[in-house]
N, C-alpha and C positions, 0 to 999 in steps of 0.2 A: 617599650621604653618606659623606665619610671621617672615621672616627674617629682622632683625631688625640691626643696623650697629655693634650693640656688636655682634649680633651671628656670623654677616658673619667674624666680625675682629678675634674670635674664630677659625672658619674655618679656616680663610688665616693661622692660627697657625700652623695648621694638617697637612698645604700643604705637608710637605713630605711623612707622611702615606698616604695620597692621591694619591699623584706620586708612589709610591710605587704598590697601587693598580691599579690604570689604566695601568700599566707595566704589572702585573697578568696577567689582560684581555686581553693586546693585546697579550699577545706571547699565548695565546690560541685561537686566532685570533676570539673573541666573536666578537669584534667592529672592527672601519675601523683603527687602529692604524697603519697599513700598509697597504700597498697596496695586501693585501694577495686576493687570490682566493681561491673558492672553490674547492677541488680537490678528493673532495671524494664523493660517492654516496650517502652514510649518512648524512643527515642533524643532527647535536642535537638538540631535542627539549627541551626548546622550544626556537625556531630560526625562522628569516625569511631570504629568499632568491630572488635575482632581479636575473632574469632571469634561465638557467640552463648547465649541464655539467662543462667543464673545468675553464669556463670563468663567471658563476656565482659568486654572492659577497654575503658575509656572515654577515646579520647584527642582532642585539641583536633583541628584539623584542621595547623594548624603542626608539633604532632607527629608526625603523621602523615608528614609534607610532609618533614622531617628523619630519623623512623626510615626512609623510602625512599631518601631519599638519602645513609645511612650505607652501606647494603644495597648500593645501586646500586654506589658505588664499589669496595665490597668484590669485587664481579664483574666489574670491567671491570677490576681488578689479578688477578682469576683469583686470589682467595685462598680457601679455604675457608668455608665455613657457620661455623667454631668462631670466626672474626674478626670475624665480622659481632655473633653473641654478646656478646662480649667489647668490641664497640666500644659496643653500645648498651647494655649492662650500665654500664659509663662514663658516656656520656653520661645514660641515666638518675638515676647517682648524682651525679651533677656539674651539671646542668642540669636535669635533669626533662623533657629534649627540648627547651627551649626556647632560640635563639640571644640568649642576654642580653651586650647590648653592656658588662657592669661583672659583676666578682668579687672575689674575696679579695685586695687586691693590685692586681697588674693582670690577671689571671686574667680571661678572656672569652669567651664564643662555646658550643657545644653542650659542650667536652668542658675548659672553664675553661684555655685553653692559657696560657701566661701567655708574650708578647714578648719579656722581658727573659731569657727563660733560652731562645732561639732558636728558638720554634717558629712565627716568621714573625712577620710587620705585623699590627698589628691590624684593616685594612682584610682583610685574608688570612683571618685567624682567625674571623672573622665570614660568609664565606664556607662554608656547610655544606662544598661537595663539598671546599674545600680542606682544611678542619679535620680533615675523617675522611679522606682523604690524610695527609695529619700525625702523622693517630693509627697509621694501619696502617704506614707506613714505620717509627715506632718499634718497633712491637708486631714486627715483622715481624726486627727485629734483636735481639730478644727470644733466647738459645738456650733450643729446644724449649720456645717457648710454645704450637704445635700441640697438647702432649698437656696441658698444665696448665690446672689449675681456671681458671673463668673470672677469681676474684677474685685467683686468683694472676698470671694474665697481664695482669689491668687496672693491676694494681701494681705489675708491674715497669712499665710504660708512665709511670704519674701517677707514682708516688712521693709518694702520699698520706700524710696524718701519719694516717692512719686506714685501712689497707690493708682491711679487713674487711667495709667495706660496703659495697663493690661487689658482695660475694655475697646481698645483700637484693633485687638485682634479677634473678637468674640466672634464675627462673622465666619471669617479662615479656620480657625480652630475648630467650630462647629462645624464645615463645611467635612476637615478632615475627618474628626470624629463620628462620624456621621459613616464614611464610607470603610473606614478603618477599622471600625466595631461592627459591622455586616449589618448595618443600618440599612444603608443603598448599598445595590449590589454595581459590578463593577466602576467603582467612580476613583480609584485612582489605576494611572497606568504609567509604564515608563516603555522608552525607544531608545535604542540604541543598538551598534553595528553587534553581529552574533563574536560571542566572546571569544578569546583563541585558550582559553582555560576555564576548567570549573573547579569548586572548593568544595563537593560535595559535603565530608566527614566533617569540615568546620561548619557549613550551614547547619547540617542536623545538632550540634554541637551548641549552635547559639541558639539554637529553635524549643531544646529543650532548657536550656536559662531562661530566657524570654517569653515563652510561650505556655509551659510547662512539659516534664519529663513524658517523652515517647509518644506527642502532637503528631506527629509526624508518620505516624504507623495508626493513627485511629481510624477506625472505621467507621465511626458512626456519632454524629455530632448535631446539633442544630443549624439550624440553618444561617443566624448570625453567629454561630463560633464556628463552622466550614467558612464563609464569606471573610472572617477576621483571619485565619488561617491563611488563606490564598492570599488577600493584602499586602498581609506581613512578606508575603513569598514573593509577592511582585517589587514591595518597598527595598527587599535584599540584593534583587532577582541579579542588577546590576556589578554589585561587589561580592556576590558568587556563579557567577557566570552560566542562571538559568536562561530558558529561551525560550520556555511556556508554562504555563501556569493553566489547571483547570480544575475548575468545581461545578456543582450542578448546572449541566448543561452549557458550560460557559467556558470560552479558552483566551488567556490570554498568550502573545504571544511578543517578542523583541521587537519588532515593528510598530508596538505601540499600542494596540489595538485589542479589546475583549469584543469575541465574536459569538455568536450562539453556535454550540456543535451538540448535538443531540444523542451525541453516543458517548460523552462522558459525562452521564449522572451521577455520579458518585460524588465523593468526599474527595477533599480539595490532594491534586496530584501535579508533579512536578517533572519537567524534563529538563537535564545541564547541557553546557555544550559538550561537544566533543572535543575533547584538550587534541590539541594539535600542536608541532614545536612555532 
């Protein structure tokens, strides 16, 4: 669907049954609307989890779907870990990870870009991998945003009237960035029931936008670009109806869970469900 300036001025109308519902989500702590942990041994599915126990973080599976495809990008422009940070530290303070078609203004999408001051169409900006393209080509004209704070380099990008709180997500961002660029190896995961469809041709379809052309058929990689690979794969895993994920010596699988399997050393590989009516 194209968002066109009457539909999004529509939306900006709703804003308060909007507000309304993202209030829902967060007091049932689906999204990052606070700083909530996870504190229970149940996950709900379907959900994904960064890391585990007391200090794991709870995120929708959209979130998920979007913190990997901030990640993704940022490696296929070959920019460092610090951007990957600094882009989801934003997007967190700006969306909560979520791609909302309406903002402050005309402000929209993972990182609230706003049309009228040139950061593309709004059919563009709604577009995860284009948005965080968007963002890093700013950031990246930044001088010597490599060595500054994150919340210093998110601010010179937005030009927030509140430059400050972007450093309330620097912990979570890091946390992401960290597992999402094959920093740590399996630290995020998702659960949820086996799918009654898979989108194979679309997944490889978005894998090479996002990740770079023919990811997917490589054979031979380092070991945080196989680990960033598989991520990405588990971050999708859910809105294309995979059911394992594996890379060096590691399986994840729809129950939630990355386990050590010894017999798949290779570069990161993928199984969908079986479409069934």
């Amino acid at each position: 669907m194209r968002w066109t300036p009457d539909r999004l001025s529509k939306l900006r109308g709703r804003r308060l049954a909007a507000t309304v519902a993202i209030a829902l989500v967060a007091a049932t702590a689906v999204g990052f609307g606070v700083h909530a942990l996870l504190r229970t041994v149940t996950t709900p599915a379907p959900a994904c989890t960064l890391g585990s126990g007391d200090t794991a973080l709870l995120l929708s599976t959209d979130q998920a779907e979007d913190a990997a495809t901030i990640a993704a990008v940022a490696k296929r422009l070959a920019l460092p870990d610090h951007a990957v940070t600094v882009a989801l530290a934003t997007a967190l303070q700006e969306s909560k990870l979520h791609n909302y078609p309406f903002g402050d203004r005309d402000s929209l999408g993972l990182f609230q870009q706003r049309p009228s001051q040139g950061w593309g169409q709004p059919v563009q900006l709604l577009t995860p991998a284009y948005a965080a393209e968007a963002f890093y080509r700013h950031l990246t004209r930044v001088n010597g945003w490599e060595s500054m704070p994150v919340a210093t380099a998110a601010q010179a990008v937005q030009r927030s009237a509140d430059g400050s709180a972007y450093a309330q997500w620097e912990e979570e961002a890091r946390a992401l960035a960290r597992a999402l660029t094959g920093e740590i190896h399996g630290g995020l995961a998702c659960r949820y029931p086996t799918p009654k469809q898979a989108r194979g041709k679309a997944l490889r379809a978005l894998a090479d936008q996002e990740l770079g052309p023919g990811v997917l058929d490589r054979t031979t990689g380092t070991v945080a670009e196989d680990w960033t690979v598989a991520e990405w794969l588990v971050g999708h895993a859910y809105a294309y109806g995979l059911v394992n994920v594996t890379v060096r010596g590691e399986r994840w699988t729809n129950d939630g869970d990355w386990q050590k399997d010894d017999g798949v050393a290779g570069p990161p590989s993928y199984r969908l469900a079986i479409t069934r009516p």
